[in-house]
N, C-alpha and C positions, 0 to 999 in steps of 0.2 A: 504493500500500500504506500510505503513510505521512500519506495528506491528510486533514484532520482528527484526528488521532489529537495526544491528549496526551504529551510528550513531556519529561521531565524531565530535565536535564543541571546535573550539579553540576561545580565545576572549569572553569565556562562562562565564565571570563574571558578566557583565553587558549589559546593551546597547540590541543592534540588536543580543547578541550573546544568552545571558539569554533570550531574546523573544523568539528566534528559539528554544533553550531549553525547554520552556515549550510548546510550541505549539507542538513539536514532541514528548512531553512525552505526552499529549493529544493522539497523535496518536498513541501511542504503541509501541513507539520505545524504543530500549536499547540504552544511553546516555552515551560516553563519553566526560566530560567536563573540560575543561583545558583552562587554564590562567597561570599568576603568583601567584596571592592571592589565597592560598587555603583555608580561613576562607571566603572569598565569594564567593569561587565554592560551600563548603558547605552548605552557605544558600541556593544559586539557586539549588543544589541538595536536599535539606530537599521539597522544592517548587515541585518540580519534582516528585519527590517520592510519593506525597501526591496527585498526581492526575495520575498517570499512574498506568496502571495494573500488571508491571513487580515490581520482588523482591526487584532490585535493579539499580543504576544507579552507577557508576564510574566516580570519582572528579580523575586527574591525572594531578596533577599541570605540567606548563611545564615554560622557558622559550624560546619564539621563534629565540631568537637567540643565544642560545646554540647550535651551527649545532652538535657538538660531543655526543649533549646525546641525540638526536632526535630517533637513532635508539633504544637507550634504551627505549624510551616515544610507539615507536609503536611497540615494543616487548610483554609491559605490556600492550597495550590496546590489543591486540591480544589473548594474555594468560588468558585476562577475557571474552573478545568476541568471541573466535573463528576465527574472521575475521574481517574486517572494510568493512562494506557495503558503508560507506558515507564519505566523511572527508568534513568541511567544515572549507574554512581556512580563519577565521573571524577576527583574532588579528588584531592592526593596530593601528595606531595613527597620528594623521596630525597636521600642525603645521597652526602659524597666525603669522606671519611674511615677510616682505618684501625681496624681492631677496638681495638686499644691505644691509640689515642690517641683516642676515640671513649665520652663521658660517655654514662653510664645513662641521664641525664635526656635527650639527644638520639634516646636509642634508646626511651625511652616517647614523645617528641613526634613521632617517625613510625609509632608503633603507633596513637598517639591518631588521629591525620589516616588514615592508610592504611588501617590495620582496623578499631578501634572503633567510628571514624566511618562509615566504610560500614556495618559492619554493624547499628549503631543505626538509621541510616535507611533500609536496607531491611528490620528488624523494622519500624517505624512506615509502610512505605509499604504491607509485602506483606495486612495485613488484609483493605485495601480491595481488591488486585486478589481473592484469595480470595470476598470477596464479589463481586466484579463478575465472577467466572468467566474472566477472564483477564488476562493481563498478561505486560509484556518486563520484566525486571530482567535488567542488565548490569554488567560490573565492567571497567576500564582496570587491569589488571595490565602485564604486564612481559616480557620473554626473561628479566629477572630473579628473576621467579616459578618458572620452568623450570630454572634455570641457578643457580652463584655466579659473582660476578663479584669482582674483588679492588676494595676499598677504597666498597664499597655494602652491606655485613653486615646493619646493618640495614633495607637495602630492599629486599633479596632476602628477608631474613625475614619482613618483610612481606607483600612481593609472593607470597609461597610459602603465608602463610597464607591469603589471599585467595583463590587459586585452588583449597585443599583446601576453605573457607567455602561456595562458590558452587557446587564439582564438588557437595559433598555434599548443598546445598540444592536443587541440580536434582533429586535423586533423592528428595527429599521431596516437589514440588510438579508433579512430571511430569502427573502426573495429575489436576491441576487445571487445567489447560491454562495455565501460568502456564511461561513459557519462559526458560534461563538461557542467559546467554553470555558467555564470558570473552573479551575483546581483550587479544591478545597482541602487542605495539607494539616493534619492534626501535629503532633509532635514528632518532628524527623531529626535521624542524628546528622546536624549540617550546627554550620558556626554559626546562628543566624544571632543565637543570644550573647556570646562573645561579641560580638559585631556590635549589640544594642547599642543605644542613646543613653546615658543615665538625664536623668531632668536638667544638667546644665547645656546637655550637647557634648559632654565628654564621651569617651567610650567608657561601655557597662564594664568589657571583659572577662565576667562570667559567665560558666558555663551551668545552665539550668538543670536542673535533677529531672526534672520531666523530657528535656531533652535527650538527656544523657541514657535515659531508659527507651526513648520512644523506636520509631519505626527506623530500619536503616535507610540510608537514602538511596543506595541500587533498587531495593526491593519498590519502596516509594514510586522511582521513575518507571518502573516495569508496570503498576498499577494507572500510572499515569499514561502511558502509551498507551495498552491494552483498553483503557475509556474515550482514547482519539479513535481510535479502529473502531470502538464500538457507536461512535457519535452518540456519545453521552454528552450534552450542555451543560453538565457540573459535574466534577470528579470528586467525590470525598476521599481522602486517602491517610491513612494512618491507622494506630490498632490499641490504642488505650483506650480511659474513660473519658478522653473527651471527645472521642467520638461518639459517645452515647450525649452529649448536647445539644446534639442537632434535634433528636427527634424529643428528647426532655425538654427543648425553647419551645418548640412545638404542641406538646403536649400539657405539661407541669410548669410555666414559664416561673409560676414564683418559689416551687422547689428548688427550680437552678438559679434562682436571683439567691436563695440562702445558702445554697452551695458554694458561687464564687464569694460571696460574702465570709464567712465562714472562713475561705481560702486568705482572703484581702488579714483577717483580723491575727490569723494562727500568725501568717508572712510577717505582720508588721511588729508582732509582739516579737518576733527571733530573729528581728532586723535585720530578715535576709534580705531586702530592698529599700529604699527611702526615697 
C-alpha cells in the first residue's frame, strides 16, 4: 500500500516520529524526514536506508515555526518527490507544569510548535494534494486531546485544538478524496517528557514513571501503520489505564474528573512536579 508513495514525517528525529520512519521505510515508502536537528535526521535516515528498497530517502531539516519558510520546506520536498502523498504532522512538545506556576510565554511556545505549526504546514502542503486529487494528512495528538490531565494545561489545550482542527478539516476535504487521521498515542516509551517545558520555559528533563512503563515505541508505530491501511480516522494506541479514559470521559465523565484529580493532589503532595 505504502511502496513508493511519498511520505512526509515531521518530528522525524526521534520518539513516535523515527518509529513511523522506519516502519514505513519497511514498507517501501519514499521518506521525507524533518525536525530541527539535522545530525539526527541523518542517523534515523542512514537506519532507513538500510532497510528499505528505494535509493534514497530525504532529511529536510525544518523549523515548525518558521511559518515564512514553510512554503520553501514543501517546494523542496516536492522537487525531490514529485508530490506528497502523506504528511504526517508529528512535531510537538508538552510541558509539566502547573497552571499557576506556568508563564504565558510557555503557553504560546506550545501553541507555536503544536498548533500553529501544524496547521501552517498542512495549509502549504494541502494545495498540492487538492491538485493531485489525493492525499493522507495526519496529526500525533494525545489521550491528552481527549482528556485533562493535571499539571499539562497547556498541552491538553493544545492537543484538544488539534483534534477539533483536523475532525473539522476532514469534513471539508472528504470529498476530494484527500483523507484525515488523528493518532491518539497513550503513554509511549519516546523522550517526549525529558523534552517537556517546566512553567518557566526551561526544560523538564524528566523522565515520567508512566512513560517509562508504557507502550514501546516500535510496537506503537506498527499499530499506527496497521490503522493507515485500515482507514481508520482516529488511531488510539497505547496499553495502560489510560486508555480506559476514552470510553470512562465518555461514559462516567465525573469519575474521571476524580481520578485525574486525585492524580493532581497525590503528585503535588511528593513534589514530583510544580
Amino acid at each position: 500500500m505504502f511502496n513508493r508513495q511519498i511520505v512526509w514525517i515531521t518530528g522525524a528525529s526521534s520518539g513516535i516520529g523515527e518509529a513511523l520512519a522506519l516502519e514505513f521505510a519497511a514498507q517501501g515508502a519514499r521518506l521525507i524526514l524533518s525536525a530541527r536537528g539535522e545530525d539526527a535526521l541523518q542517523l534515523v535516515k542512514a537506519k532507513c536506508d538500510a532497510i528499505s528498497d528505494n535509493d534514497s530517502n530525504l532529511v529536510l531539516p525544518m523549523d515548525i515555526t518558521d511559518e515564512a519558510s514553510l512554503a520553501n520546506r514543501v517546494e523542496l520536498a516536492k522537487a525531490w518527490g514529485g508530490r506528497i502523498d502523506m504528511l504526517i504532522n508529528n512535531a510537538g512538545i508538552t510541558q509539566r507544569s502547573s497552571c499557576l506556576n506556568t508563564d504565558m510565554a510557555t503557553y504560546r511556545t506550545i501553541f507555536e510548535v503544536d498548533v500553529f505549526g501544524q496547521i501552517a504546514l498542512t495549509k502549504a502542503v494541502l494545495p498540492g494534494m487538492i491538485e493531485q486529487g489525493s492525499g493522507h494528512l495526519a496529526v500525533t495528538s494525545s489521550i491528552s486531546g481527549k482528556i485533562g490531565v493535571p499539571f499539562r494545561t497547556g498541552y491538553c489545550a493544545a492537543k484538544h485544538a488539534m483534534m477539533g482542527f483536523f475532525d473539522a478539516l476532514r469534513t471539508e476535504v472528504d470529498h476530494q478524496n484527500i483523507k484525515i487521521t488523528t493518532i491518539i498515542p497513550g503513554y509511549i516509551r519516546t523522550p517526549i517528557s525529558a523534552n517537556a517545558l517546566s512553567g518557566d520555559g526551561s526544560a523538564y528533563g524528566r523522565e515520567d514513571t508512566e512513560i517509562r512503563g508504557g507502550m514501546d515505541v516500535s510496537e506503537c508505530a506498527k499499530v499506527i501503520v496497521k490503522g493507515f491501511k485500515s482507514r481508520k480516522p482516529e488511531i488510539s494506541v497505547g496499553k495502560g489505564f489510560e486508555m480506559n479514559a476514552l470510553w470512562i470521559k465518555r461514559y462516567f465523565p465525573n469519575w474521571l474528573l476524580k481520578i485525574a484529580a486525585r492524580q493532581y493532589a497525590k503528585m503535588a503532595k511528593n513534589n514530583d512536579l510544580i
